[in-house]
LUMVO-354482 format. One line per 8 residues: number of its first residue (from 0); their letters; for each residue y, z, x of N, C-alpha, C, CB. Coordinates in pm, 1 decimal. Glycine has a CB too. Layout:
<pts>
NUM = A = Y/Z/X/Y/Z/X/Y/Z/X/Y/Z/X  ...;
</pts>
This chain:
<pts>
0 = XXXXXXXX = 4425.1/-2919.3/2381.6/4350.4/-2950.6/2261.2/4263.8/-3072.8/2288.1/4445.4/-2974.8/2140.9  4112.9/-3066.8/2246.7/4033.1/-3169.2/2275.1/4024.8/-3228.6/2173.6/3921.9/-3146.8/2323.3  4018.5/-3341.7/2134.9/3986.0/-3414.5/2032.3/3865.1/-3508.3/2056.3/4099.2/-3482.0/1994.5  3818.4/-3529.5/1895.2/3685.3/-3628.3/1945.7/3727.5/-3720.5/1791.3/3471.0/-3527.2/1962.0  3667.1/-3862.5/1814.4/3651.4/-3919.5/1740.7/3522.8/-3960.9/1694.6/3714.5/-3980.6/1762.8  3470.7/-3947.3/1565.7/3374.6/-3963.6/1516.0/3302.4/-4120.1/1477.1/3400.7/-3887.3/1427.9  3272.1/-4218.6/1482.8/3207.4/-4324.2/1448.8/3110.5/-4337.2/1343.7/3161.0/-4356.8/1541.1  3112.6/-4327.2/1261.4/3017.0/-4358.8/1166.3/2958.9/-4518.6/1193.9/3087.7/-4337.9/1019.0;
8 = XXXXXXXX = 2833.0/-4541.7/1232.2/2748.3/-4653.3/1253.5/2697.5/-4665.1/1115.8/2636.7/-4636.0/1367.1  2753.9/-4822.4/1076.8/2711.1/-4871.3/962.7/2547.2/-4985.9/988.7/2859.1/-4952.7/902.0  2436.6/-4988.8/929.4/2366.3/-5045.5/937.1/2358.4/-5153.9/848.8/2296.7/-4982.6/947.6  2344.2/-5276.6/876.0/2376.9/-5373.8/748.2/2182.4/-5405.7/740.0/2519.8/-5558.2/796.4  2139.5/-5372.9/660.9/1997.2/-5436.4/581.4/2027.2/-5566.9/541.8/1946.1/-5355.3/438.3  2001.2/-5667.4/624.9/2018.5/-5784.2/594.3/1856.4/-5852.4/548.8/2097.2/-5847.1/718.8  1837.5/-5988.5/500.5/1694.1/-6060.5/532.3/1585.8/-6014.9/636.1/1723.2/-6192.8/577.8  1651.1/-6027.0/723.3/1534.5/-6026.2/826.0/1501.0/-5878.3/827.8/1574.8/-6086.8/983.7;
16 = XXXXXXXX = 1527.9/-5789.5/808.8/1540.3/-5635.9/790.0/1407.6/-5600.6/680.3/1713.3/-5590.2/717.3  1479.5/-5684.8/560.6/1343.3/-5626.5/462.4/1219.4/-5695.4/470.0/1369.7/-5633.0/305.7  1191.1/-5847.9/549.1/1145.3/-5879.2/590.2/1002.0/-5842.3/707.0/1227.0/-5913.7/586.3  1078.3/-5753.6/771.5/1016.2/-5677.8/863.5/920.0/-5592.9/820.0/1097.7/-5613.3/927.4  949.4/-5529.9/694.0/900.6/-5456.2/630.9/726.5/-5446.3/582.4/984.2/-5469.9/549.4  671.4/-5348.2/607.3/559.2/-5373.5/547.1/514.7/-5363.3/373.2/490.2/-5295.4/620.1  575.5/-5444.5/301.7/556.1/-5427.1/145.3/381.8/-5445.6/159.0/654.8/-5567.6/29.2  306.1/-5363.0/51.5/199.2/-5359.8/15.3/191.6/-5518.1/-49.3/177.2/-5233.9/-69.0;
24 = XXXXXXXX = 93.8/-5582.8/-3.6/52.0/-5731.0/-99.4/-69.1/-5726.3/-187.7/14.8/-5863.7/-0.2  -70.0/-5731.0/-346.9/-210.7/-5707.1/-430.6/-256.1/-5833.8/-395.5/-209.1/-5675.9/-607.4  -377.8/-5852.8/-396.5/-448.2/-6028.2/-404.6/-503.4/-6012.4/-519.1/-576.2/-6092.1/-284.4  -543.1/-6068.6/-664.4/-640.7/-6005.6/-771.5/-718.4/-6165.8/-773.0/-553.7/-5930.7/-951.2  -817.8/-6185.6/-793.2/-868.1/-6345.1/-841.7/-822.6/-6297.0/-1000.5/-1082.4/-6402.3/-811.6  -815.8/-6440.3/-1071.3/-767.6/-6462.0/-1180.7/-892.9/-6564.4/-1227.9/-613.0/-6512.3/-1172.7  -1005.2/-6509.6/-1295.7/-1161.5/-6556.3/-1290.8/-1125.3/-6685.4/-1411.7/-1306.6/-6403.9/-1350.0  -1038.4/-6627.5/-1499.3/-1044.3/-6757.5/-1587.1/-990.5/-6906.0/-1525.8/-954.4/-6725.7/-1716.1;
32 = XXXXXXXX = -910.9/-6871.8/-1484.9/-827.6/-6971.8/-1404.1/-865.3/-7050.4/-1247.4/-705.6/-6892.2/-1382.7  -972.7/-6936.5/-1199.1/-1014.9/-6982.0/-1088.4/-932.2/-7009.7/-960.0/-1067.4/-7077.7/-1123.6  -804.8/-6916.0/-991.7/-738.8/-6878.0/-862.5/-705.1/-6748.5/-845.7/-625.8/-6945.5/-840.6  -609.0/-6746.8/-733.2/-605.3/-6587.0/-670.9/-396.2/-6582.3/-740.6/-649.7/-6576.3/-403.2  -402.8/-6441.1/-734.8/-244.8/-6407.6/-811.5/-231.3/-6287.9/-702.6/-237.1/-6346.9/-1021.5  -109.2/-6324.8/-636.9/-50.9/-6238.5/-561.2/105.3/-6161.9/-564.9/-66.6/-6301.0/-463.6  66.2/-6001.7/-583.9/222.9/-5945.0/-605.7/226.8/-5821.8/-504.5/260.7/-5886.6/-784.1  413.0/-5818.4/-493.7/390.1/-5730.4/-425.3/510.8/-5570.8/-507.1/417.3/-5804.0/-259.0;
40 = XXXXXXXX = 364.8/-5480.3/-531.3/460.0/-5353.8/-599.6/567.8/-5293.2/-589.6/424.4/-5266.3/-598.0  643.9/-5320.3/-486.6/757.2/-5234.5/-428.2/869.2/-5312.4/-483.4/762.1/-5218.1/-257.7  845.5/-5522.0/-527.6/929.1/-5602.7/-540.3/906.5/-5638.6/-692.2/920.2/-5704.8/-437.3  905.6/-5556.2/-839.0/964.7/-5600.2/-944.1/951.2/-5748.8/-987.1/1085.4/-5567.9/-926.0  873.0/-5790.8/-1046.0/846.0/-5915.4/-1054.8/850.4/-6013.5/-955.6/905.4/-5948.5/-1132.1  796.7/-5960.4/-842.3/782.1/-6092.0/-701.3/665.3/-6107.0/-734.1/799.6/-6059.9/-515.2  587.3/-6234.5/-755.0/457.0/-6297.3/-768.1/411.4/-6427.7/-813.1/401.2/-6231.9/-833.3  311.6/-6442.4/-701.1/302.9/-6632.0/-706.2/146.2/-6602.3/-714.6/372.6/-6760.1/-529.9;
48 = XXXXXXXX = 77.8/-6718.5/-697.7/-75.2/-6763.1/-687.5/-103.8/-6859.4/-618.9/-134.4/-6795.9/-797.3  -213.4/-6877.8/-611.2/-289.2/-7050.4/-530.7/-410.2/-7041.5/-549.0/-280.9/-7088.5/-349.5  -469.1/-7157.8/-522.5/-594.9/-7210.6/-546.1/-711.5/-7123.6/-450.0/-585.7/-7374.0/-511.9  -664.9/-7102.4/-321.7/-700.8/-7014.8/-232.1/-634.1/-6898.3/-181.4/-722.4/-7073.4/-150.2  -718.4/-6823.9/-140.7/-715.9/-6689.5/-89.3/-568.4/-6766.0/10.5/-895.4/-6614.7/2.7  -597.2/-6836.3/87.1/-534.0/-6862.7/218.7/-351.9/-6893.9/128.4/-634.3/-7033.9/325.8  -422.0/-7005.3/30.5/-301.6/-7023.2/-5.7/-202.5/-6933.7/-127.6/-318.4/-7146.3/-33.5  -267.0/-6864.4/-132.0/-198.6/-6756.9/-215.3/-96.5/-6671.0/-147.9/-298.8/-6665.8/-269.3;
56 = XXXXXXXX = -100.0/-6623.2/-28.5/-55.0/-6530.7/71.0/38.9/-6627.8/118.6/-162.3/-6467.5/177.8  10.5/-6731.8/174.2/140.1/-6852.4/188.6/252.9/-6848.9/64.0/65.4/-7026.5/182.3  221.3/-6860.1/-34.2/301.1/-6832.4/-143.6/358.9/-6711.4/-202.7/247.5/-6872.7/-220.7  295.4/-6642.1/-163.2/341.5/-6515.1/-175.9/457.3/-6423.8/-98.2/240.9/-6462.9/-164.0  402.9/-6489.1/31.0/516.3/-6448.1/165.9/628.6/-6519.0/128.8/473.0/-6499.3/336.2  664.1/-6675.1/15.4/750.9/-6724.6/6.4/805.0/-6699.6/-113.4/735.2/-6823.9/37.8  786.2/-6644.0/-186.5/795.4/-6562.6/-322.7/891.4/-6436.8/-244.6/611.7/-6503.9/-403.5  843.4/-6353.3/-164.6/889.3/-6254.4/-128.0/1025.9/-6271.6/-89.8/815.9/-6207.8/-44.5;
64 = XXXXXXXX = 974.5/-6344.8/70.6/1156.3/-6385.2/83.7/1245.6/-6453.2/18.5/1190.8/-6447.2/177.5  1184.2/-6519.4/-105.1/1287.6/-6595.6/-205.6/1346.4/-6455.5/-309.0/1186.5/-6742.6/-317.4  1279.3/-6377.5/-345.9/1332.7/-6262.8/-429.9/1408.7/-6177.2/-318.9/1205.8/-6172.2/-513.5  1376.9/-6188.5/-222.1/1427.9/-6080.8/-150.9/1612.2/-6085.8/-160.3/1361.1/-6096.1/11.7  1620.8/-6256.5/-93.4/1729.5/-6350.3/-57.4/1787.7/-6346.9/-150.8/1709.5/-6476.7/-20.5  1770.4/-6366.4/-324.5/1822.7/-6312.5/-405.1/1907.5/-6188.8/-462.5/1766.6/-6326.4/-431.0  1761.0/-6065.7/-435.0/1825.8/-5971.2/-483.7/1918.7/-5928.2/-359.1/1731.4/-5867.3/-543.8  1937.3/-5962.6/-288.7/2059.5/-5954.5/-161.8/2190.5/-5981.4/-174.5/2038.7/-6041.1/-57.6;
72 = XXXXXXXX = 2147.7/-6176.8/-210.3/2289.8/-6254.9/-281.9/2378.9/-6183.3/-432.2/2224.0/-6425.2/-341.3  2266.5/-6110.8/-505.1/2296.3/-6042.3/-635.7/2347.4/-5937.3/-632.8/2204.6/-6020.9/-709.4  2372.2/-5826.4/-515.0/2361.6/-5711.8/-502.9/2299.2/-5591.5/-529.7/2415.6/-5705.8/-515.7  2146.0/-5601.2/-529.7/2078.9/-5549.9/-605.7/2008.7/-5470.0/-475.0/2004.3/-5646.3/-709.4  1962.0/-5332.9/-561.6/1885.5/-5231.1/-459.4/1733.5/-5294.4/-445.4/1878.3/-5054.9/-527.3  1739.9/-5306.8/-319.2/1582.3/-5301.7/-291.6/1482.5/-5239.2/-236.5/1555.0/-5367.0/-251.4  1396.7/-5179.7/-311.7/1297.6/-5090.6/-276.2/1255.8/-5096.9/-101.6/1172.1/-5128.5/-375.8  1265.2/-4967.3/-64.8/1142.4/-5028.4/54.9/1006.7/-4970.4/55.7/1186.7/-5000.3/212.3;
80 = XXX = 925.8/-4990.9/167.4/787.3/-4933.6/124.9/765.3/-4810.0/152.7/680.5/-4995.6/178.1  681.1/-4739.2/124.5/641.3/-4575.6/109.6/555.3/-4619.9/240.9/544.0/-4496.7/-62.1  558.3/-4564.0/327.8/430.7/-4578.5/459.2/348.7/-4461.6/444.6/490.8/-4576.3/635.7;
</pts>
C-alpha cells in the first residue's frame, strides 16, 4: 500500500504583499482648493491630497499603506486589483 501525504501550502498576504500590488491611483485637481486629491478605488475610503501633483502621490502611497496596515491589524478583507 502506497501512501501519500498531502500539504496544503498556506500563503500568508501580509503588508508587503498588498503592497506589491498594482491598486489603480485617481489624481483629480480640486480647482476650488487649488490642490490635487488622490484615491485609490479598490481601497474604500483610502485618500489624501497635496499641494502638488508630486506631493499628492507621496501622500497617497502613505495613505495606502496606512489603511492597508490597518485593515490587516483589524481583520478585514482586502480587495485586490482587477488587472
Amino acid at each position: 500500500m502506497i501512501s501519500s501525504t498531502h500539504r496544503q501550502i498556506t500563503y500568508i498576504k501580509d503588508l508587503n504583499y498588498y503592497l506589491s500590488l498594482p491598486y489603480r491611483m485617481e489624481l483629480t485637481p480640486d480647482k476650488p482648493e487649488g490642490d490635487f486629491v488622490v484615491s485609490f478605488p479598490a481601497l474604500p475610503g483610502c485618500l489624501s491630497c497635496g499641494e502638488t501633483i508630486e506631493e499628492a502621490i507621496t501622500n497617497g502611497n502613505d495613505a495606502k499603506m496606512a489603511w492597508l496596515e490597518t485593515s490587516l491589524e483589524q481583520g478585514m478583507i482586502i480587495n485586490e486589483p482587477v488587472v
